[in-house]
PDB file of N, H, CA, C and O in Angstrom:
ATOM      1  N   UNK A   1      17.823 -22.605   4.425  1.00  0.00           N
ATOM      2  CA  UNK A   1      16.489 -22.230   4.002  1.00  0.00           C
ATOM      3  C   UNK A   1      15.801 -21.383   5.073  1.00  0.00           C
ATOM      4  O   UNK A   1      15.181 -20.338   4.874  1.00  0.00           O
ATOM      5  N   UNK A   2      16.013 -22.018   6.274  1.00  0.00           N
ATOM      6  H   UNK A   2      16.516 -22.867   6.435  1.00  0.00           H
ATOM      7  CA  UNK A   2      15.393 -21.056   7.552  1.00  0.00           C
ATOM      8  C   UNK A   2      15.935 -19.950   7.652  1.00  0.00           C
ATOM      9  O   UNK A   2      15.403 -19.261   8.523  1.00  0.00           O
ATOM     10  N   UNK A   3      17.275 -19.188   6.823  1.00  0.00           N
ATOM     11  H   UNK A   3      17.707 -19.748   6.116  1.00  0.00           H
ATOM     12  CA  UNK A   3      17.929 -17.982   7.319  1.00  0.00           C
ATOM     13  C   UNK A   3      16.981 -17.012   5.864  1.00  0.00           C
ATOM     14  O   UNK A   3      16.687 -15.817   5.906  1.00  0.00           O
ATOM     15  N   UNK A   4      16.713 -17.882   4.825  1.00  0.00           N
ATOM     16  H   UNK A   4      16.951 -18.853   4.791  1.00  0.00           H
ATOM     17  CA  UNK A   4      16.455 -17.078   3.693  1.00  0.00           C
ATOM     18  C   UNK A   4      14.528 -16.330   4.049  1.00  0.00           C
ATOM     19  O   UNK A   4      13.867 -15.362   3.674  1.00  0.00           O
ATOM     20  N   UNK A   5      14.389 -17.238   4.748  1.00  0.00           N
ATOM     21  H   UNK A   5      14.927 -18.025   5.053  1.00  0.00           H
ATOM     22  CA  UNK A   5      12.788 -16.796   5.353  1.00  0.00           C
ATOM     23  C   UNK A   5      12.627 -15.442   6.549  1.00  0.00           C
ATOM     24  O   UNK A   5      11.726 -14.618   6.702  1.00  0.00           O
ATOM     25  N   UNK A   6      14.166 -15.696   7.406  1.00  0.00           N
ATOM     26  H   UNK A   6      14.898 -16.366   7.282  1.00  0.00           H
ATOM     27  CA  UNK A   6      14.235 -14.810   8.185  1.00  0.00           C
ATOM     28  C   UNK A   6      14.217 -13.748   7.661  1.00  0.00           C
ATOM     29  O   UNK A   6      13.577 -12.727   7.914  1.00  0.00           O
ATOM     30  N   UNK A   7      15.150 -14.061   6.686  1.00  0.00           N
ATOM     31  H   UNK A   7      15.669 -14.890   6.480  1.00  0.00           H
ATOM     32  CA  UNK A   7      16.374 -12.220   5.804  1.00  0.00           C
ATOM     33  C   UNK A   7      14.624 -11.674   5.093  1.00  0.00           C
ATOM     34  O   UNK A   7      14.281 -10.492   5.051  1.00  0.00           O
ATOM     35  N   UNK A   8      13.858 -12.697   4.669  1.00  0.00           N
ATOM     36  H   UNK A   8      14.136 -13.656   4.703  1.00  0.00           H
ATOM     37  CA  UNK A   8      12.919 -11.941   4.300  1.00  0.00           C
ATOM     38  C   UNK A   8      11.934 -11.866   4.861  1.00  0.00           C
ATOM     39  O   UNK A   8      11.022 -11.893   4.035  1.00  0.00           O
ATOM     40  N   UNK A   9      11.634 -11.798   5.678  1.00  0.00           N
ATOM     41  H   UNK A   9      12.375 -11.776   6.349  1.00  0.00           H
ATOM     42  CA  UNK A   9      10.734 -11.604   7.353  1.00  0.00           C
ATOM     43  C   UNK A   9      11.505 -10.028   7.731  1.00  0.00           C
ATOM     44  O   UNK A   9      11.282  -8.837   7.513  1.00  0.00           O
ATOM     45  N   UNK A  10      12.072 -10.493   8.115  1.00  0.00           N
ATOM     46  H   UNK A  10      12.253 -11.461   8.292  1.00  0.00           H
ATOM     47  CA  UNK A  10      13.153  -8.617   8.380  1.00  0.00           C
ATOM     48  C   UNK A  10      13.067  -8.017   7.355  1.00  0.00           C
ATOM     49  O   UNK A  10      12.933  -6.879   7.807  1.00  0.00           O
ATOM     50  N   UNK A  11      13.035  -7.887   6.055  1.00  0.00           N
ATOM     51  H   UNK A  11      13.144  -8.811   5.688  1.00  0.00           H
ATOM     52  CA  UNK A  11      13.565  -7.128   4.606  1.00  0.00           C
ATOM     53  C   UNK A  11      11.859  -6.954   4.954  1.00  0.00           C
ATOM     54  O   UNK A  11      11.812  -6.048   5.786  1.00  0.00           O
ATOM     55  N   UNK A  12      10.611  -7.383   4.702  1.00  0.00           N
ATOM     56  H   UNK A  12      10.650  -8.119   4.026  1.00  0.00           H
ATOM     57  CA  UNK A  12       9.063  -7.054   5.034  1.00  0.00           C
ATOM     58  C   UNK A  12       9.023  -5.762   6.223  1.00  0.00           C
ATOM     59  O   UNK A  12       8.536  -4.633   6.285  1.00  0.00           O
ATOM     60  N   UNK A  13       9.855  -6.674   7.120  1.00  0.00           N
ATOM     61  H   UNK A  13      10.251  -7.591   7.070  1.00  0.00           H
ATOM     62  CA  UNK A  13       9.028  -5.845   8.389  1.00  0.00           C
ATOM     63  C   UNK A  13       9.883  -4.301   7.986  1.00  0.00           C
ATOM     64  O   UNK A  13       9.127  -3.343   7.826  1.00  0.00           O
ATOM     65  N   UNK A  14      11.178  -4.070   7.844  1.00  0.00           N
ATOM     66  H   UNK A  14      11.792  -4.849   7.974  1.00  0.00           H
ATOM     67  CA  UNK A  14      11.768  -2.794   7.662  1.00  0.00           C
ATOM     68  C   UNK A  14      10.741  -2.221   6.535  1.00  0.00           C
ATOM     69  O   UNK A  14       9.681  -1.636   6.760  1.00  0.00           O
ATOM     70  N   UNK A  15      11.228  -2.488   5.450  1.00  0.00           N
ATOM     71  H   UNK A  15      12.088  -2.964   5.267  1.00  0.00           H
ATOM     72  CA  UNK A  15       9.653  -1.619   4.103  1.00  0.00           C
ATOM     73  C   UNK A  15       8.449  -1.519   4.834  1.00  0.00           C
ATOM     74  O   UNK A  15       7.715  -0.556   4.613  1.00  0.00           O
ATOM     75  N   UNK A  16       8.072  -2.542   5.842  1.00  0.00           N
ATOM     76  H   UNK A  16       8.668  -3.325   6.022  1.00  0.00           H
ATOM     77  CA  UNK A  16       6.627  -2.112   6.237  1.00  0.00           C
ATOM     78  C   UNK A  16       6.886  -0.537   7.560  1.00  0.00           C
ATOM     79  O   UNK A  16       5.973   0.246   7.825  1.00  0.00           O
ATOM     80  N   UNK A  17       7.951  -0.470   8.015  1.00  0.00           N
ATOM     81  H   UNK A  17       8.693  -1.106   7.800  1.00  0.00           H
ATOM     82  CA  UNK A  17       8.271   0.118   8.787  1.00  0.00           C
ATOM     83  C   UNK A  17       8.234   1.607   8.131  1.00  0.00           C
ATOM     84  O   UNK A  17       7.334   2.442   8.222  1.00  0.00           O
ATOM     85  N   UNK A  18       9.436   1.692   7.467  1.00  0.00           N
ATOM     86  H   UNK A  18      10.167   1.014   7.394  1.00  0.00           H
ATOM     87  CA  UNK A  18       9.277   2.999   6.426  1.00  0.00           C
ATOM     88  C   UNK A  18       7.786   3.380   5.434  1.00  0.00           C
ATOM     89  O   UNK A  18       7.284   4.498   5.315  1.00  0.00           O
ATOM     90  N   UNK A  19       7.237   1.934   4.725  1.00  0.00           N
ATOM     91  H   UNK A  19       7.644   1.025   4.821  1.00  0.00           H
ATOM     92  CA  UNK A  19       5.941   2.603   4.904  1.00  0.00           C
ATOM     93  C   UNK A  19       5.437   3.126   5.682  1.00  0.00           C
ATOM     94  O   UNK A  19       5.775   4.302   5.552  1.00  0.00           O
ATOM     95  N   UNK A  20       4.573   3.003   6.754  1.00  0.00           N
ATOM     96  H   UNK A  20       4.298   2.047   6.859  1.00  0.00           H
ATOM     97  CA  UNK A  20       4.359   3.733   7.643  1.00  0.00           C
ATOM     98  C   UNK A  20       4.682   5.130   7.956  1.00  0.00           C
ATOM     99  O   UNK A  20       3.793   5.951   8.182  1.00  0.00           O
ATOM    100  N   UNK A  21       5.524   5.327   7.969  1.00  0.00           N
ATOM    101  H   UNK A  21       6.247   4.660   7.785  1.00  0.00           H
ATOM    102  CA  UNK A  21       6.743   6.486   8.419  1.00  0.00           C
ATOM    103  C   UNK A  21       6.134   7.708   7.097  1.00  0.00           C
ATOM    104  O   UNK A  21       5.681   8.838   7.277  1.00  0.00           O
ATOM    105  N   UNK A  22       6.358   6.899   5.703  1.00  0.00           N
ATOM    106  H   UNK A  22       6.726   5.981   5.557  1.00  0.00           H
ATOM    107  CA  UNK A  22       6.027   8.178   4.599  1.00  0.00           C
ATOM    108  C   UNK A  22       3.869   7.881   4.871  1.00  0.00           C
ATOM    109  O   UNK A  22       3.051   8.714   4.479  1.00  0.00           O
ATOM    110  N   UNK A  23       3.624   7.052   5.319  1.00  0.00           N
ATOM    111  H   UNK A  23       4.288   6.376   5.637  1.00  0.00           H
ATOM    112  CA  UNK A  23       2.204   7.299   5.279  1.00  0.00           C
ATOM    113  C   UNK A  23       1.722   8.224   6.161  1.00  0.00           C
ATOM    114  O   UNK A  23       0.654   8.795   5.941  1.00  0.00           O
ATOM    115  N   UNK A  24       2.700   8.544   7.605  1.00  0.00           N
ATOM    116  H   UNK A  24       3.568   8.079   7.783  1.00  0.00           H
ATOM    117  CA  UNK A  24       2.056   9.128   8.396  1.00  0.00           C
ATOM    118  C   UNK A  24       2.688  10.808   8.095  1.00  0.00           C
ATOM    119  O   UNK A  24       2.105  11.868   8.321  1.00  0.00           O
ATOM    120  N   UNK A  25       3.927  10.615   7.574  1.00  0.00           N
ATOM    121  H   UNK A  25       4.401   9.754   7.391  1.00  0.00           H
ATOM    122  CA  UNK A  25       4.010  12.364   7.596  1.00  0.00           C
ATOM    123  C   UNK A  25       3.402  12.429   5.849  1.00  0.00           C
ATOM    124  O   UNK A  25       3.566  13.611   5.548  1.00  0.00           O
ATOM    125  N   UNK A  26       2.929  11.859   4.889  1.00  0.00           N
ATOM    126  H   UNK A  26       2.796  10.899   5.134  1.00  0.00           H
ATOM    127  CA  UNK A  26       2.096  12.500   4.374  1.00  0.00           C
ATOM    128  C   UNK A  26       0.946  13.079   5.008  1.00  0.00           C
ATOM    129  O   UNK A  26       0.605  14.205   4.646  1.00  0.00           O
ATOM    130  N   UNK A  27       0.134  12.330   6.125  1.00  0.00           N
ATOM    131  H   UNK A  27       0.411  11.416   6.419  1.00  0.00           H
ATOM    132  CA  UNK A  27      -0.858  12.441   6.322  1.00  0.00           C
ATOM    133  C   UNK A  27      -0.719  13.972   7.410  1.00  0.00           C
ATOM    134  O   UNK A  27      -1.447  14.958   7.516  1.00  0.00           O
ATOM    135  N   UNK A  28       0.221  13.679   7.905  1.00  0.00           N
ATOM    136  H   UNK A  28       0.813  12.878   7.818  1.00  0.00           H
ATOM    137  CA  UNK A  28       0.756  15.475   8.632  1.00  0.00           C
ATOM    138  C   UNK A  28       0.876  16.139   7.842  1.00  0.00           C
ATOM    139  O   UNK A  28       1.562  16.994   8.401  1.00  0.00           O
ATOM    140  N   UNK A  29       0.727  16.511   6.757  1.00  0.00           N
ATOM    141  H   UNK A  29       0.170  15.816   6.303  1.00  0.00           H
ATOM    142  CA  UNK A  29       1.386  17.473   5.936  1.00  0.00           C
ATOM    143  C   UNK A  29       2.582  17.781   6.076  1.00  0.00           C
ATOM    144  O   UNK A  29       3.028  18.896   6.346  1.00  0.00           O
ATOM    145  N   UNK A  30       3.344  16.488   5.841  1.00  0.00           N
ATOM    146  H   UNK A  30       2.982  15.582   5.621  1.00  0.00           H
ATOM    147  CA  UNK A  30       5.029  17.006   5.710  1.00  0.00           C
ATOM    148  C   UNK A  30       5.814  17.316   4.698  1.00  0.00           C
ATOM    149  O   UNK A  30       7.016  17.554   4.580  1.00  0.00           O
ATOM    150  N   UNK A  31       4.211  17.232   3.447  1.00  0.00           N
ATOM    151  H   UNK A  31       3.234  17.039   3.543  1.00  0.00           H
ATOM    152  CA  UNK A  31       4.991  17.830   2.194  1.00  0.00           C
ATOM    153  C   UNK A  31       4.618  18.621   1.598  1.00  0.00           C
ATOM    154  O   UNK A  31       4.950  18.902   0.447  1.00  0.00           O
ATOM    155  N   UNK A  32       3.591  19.312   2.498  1.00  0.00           N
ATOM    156  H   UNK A  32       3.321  19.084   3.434  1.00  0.00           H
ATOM    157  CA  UNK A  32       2.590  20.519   1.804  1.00  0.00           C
ATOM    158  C   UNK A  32       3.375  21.660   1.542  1.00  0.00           C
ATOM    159  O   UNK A  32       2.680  22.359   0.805  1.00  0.00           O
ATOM    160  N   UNK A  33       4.708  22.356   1.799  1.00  0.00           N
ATOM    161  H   UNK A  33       5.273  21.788   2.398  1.00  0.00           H
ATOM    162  CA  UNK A  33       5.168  23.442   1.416  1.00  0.00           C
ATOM    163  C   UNK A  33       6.562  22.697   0.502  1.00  0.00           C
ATOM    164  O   UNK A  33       7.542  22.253   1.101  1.00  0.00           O
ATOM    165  N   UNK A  34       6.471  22.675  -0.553  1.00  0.00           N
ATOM    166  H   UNK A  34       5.676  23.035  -1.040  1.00  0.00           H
ATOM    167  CA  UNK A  34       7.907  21.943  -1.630  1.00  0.00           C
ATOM    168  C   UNK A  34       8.356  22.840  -1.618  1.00  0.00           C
ATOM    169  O   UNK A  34       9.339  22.412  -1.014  1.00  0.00           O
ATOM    170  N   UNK A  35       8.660  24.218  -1.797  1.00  0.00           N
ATOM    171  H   UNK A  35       7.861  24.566  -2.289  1.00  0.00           H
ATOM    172  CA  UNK A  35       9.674  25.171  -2.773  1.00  0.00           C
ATOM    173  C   UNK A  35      10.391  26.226  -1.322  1.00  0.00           C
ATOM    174  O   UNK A  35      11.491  26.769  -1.427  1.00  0.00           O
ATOM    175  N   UNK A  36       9.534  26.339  -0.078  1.00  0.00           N
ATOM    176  H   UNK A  36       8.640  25.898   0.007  1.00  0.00           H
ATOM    177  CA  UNK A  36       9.427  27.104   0.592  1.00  0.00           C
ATOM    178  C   UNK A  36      10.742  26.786   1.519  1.00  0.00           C
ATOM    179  O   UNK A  36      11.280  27.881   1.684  1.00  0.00           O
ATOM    180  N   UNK A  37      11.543  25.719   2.235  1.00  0.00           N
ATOM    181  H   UNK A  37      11.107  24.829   2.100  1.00  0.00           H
ATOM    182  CA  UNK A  37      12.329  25.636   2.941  1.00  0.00           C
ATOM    183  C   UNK A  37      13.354  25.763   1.734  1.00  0.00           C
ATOM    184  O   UNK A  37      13.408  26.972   1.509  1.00  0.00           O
ATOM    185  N   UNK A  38      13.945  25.295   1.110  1.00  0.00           N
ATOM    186  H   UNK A  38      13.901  24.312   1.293  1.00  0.00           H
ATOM    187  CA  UNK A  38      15.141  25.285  -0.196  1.00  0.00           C
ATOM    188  C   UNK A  38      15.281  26.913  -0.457  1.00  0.00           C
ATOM    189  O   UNK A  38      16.358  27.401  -0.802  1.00  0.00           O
ATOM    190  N   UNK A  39      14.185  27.642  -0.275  1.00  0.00           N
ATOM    191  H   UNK A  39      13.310  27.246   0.005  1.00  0.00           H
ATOM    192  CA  UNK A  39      14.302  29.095  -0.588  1.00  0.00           C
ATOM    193  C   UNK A  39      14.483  29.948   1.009  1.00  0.00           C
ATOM    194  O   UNK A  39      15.214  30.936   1.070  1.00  0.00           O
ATOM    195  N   UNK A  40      14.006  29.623   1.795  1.00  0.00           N
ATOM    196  H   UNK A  40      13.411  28.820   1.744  1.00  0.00           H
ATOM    197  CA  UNK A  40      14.328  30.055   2.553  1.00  0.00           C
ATOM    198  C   UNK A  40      16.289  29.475   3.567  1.00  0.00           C
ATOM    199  O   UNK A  40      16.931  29.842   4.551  1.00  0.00           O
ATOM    200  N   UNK A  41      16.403  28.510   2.538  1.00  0.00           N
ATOM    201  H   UNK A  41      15.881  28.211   1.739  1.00  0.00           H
ATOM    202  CA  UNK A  41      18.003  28.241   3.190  1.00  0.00           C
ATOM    203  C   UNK A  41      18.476  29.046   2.084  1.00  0.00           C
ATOM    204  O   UNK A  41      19.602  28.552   2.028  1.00  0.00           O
ATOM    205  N   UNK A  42      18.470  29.694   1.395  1.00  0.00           N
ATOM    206  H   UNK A  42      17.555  30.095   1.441  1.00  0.00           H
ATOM    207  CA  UNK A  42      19.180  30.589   0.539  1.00  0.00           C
ATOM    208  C   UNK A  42      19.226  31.957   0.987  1.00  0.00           C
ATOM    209  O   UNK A  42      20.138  32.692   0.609  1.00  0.00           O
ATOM    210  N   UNK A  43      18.118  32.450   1.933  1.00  0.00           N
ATOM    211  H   UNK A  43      17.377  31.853   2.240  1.00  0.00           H
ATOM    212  CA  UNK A  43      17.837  33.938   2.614  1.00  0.00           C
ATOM    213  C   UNK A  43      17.662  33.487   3.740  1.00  0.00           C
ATOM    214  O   UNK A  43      16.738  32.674   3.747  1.00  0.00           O
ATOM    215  N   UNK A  44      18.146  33.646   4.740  1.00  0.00           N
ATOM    216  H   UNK A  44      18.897  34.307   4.735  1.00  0.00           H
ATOM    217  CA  UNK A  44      18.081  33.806   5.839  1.00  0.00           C
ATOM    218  C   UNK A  44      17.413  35.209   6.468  1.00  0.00           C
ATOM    219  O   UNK A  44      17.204  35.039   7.669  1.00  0.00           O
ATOM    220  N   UNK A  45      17.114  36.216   6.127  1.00  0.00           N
ATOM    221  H   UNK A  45      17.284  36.354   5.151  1.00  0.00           H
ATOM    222  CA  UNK A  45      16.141  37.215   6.182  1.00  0.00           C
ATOM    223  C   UNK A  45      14.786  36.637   6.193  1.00  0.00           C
ATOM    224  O   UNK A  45      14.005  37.227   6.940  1.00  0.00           O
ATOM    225  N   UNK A  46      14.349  35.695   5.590  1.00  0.00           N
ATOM    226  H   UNK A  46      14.983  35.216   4.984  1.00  0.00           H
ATOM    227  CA  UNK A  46      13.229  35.304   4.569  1.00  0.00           C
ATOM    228  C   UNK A  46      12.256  35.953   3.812  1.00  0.00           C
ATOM    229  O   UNK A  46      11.079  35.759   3.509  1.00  0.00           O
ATOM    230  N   UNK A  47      13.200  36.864   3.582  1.00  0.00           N
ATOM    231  H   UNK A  47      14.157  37.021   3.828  1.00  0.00           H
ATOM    232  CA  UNK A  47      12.701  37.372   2.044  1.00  0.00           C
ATOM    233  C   UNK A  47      13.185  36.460   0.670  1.00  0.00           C
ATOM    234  O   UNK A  47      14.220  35.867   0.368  1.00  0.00           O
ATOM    235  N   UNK A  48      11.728  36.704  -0.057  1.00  0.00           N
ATOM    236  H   UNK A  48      10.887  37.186   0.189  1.00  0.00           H
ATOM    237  CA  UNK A  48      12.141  36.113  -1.560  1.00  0.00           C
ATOM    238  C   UNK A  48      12.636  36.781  -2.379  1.00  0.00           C
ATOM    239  O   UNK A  48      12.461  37.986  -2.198  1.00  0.00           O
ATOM    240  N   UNK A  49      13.283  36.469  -3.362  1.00  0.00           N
ATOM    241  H   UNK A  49      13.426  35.490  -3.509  1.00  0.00           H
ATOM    242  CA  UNK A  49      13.302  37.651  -4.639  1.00  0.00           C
ATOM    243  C   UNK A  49      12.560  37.645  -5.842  1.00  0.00           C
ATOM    244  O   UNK A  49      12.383  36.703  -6.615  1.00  0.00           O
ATOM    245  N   UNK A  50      12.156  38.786  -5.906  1.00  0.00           N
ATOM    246  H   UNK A  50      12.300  39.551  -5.278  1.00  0.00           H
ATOM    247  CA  UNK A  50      11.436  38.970  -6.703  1.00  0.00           C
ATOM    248  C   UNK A  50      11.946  38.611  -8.225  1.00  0.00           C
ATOM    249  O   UNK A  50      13.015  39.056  -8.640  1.00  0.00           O
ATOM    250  N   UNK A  51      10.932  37.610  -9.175  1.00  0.00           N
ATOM    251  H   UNK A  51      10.063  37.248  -8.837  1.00  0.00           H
ATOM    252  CA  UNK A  51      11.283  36.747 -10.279  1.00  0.00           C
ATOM    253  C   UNK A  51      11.524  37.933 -11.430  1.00  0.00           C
ATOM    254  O   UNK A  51      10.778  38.908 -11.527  1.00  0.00           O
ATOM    255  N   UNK A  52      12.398  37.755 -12.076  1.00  0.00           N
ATOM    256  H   UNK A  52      13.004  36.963 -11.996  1.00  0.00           H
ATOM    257  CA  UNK A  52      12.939  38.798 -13.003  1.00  0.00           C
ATOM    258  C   UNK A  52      12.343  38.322 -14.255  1.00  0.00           C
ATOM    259  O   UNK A  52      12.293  37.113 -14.480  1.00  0.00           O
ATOM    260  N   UNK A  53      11.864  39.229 -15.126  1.00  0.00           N
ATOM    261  H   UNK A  53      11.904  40.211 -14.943  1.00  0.00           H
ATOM    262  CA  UNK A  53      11.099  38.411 -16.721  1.00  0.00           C
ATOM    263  C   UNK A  53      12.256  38.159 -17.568  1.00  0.00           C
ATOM    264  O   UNK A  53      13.260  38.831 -17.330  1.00  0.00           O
ATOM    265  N   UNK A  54      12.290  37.368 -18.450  1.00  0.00           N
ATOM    266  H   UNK A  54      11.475  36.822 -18.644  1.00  0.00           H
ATOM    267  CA  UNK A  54      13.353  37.661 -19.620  1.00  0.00           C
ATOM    268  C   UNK A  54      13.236  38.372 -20.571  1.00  0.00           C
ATOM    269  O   UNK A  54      12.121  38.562 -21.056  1.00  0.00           O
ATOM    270  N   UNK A  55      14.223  38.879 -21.022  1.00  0.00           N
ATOM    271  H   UNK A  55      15.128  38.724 -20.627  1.00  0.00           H
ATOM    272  CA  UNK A  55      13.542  39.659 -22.443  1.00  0.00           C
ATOM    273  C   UNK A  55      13.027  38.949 -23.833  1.00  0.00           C
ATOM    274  O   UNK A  55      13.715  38.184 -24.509  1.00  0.00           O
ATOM    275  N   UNK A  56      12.225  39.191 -24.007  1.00  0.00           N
ATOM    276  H   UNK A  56      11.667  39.813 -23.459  1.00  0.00           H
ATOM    277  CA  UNK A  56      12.313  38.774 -25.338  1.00  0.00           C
ATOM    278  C   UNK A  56      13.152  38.373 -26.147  1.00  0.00           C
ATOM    279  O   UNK A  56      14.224  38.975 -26.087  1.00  0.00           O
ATOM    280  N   UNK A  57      13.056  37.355 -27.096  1.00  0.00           N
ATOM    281  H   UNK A  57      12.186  36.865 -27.145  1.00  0.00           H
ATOM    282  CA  UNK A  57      13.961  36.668 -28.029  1.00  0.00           C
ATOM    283  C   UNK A  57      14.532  37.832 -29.428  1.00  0.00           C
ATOM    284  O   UNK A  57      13.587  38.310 -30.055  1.00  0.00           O
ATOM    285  N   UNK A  58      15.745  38.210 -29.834  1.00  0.00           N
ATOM    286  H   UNK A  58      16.513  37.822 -29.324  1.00  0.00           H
ATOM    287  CA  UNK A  58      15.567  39.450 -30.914  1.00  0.00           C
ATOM    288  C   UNK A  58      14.714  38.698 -32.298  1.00  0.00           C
ATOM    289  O   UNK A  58      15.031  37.624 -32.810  1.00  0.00           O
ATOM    290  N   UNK A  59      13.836  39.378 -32.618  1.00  0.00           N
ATOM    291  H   UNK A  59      13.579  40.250 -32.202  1.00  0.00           H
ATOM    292  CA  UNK A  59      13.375  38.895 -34.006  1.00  0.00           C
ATOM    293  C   UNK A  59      12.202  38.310 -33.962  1.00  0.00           C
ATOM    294  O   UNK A  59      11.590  38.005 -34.985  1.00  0.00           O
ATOM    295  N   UNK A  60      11.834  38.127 -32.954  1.00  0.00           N
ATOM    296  H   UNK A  60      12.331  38.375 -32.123  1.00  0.00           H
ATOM    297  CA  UNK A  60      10.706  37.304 -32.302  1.00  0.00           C
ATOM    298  C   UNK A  60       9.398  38.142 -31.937  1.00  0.00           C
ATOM    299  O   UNK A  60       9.293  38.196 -30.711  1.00  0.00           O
ATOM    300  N   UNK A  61       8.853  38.496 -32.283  1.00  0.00           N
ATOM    301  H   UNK A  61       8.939  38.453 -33.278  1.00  0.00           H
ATOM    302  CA  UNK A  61       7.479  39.338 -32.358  1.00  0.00           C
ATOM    303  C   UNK A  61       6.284  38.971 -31.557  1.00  0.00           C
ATOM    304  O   UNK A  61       5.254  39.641 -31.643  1.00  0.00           O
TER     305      UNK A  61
END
């Protein structure tokens, strides 16, 4: 019984740990740019490319 209190004494303190961790780099802005690193590991220049339109559907007005 005393090991099942421990395992969950430790299993608390780790989640409280990683909380922390996502509370503080939200609070840095560690997620304010989403699209910007994923695109820039694709160009290494860091240029974007420019978004191409589709054409229209045939028949479709």
């Amino acid at each position: 019984m005393i090991a099942l209190f421990f395992v969950l004494f430790v299993s608390l303190l780790v989640a409280g740990f990683f909380l922390g961790g996502f509370l503080w780099s939200v609070k840095k802005d560690q997620f304010e740019d989403k699209e910007g690193a994923a695109m820039r590991m694709l160009h290494d220049d860091g240029t974007f490319p420019t978004p191409v339109e589709k054409p229209a559907a045939p028949g479709i007005h």
